[in-house]
C-alpha positions as a Markdown table, in Angstrom:
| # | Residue | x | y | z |
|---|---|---|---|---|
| 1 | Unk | -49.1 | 81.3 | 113.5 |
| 2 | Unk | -51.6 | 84.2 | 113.9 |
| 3 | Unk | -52.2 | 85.5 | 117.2 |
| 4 | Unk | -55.1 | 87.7 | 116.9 |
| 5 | Unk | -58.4 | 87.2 | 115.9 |
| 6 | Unk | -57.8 | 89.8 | 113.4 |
| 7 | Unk | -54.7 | 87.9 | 111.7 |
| 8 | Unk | -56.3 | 84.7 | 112.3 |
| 9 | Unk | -59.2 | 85.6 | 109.9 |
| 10 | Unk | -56.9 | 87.5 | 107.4 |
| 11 | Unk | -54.9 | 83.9 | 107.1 |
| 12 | Unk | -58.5 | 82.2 | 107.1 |
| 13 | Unk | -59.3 | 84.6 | 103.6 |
| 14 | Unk | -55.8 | 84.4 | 102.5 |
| 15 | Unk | -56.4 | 80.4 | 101.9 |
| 16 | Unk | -59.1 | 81.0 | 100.0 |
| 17 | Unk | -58.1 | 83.7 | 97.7 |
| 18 | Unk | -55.4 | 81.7 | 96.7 |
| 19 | Unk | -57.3 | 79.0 | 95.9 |
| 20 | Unk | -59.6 | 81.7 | 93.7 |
| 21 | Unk | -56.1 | 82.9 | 91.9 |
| 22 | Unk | -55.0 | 79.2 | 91.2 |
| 23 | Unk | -58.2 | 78.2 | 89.8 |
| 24 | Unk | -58.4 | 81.7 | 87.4 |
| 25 | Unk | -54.5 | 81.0 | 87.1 |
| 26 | Unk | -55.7 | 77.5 | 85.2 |
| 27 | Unk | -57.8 | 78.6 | 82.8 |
| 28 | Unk | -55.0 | 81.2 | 81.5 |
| 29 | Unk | -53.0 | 77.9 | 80.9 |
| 30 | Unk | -55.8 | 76.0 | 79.6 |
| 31 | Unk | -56.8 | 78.8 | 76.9 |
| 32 | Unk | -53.1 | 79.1 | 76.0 |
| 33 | Unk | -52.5 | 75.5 | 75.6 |
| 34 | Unk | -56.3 | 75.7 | 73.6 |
| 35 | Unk | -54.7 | 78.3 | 71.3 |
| 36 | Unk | -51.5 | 76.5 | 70.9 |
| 37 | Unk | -53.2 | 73.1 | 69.7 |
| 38 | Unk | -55.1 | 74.6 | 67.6 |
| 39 | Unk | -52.0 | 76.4 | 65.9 |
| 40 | Unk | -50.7 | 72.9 | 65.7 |
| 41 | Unk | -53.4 | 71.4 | 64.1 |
| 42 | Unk | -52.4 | 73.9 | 61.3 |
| 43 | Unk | -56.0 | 75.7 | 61.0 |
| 44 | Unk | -55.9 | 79.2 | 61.0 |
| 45 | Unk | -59.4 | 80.0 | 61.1 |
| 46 | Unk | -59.8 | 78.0 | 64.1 |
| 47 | Unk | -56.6 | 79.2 | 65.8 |
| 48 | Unk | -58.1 | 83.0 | 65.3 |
| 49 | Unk | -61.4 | 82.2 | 66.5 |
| 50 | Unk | -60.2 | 80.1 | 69.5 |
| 51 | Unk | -57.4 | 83.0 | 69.8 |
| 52 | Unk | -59.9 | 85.7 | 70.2 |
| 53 | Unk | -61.7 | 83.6 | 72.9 |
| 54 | Unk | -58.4 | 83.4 | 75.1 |
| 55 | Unk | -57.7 | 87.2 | 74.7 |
| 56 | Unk | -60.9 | 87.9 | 76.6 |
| 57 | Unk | -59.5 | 85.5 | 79.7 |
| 58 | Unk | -55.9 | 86.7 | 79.4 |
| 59 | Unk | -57.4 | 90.1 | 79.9 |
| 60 | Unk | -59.8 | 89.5 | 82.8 |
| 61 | Unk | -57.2 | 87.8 | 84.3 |
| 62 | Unk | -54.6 | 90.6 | 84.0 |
| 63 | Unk | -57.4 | 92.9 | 84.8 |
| 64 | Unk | -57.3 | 91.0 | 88.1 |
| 65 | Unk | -54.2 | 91.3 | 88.5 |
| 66 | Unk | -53.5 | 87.7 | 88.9 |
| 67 | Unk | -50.7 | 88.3 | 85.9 |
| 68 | Unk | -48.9 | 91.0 | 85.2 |
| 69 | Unk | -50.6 | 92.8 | 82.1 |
| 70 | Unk | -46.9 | 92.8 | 80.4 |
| 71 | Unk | -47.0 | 89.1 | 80.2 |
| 72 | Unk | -51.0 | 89.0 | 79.3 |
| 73 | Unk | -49.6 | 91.1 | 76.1 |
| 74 | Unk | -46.6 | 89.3 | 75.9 |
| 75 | Unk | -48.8 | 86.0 | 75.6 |
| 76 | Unk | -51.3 | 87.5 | 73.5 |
| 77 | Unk | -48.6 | 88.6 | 71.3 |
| 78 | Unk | -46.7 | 85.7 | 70.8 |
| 79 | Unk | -49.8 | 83.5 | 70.3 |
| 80 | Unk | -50.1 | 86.3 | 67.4 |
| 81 | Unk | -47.0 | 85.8 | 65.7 |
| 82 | Unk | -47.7 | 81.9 | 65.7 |
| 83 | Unk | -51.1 | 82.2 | 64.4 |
| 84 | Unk | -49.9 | 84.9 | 61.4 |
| 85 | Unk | -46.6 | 82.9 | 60.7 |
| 86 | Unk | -49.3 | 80.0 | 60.1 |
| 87 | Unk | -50.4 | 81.7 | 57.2 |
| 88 | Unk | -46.8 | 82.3 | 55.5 |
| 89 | Unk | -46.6 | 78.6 | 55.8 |
């Protein structure tokens, strides 16, 4: 436990950063999983229109560095490939 009043309030913020970072962590999944079920629905105008609304969050998250921006552009980039390969189908 933190002895200081210094450390005491450091751990007081931690706690509620992390809860900030989990919540933004969330709605990376959620506009992922958005993406993802509209690649599975098999429309591809949808897909690319709900795609370029998740690149925005994957961004702002990365640019927050709540994620590493090699896996923002590894996510970004696979939910690419899906939505392009939808078209070849």
């Amino acid at each position: 436990m933190a002895n200081s009043a210094q450390a005491r309030k450091r751990a007081r913020q931690a706690v509620k950063q992390r809860a900030h970072n989990i919540s933004l962590r969330s709605s990376l999944r959620t506009a992922v999983k958005r993406v993802q079920k509209a690649i599975a629905a098999g429309d591809k105008a949808a897909a690319q229109s709900v795609y370029q609304e998740s690149v925005s969050v994957i961004d702002r998250i990365a640019d927050k560095k709540i994620i590493h921006k090699n896996k923002a552009a590894r996510h970004k980039s696979r939910l690419s490939q899906q939505i392009k390969a939808l078209a070849a189908a």
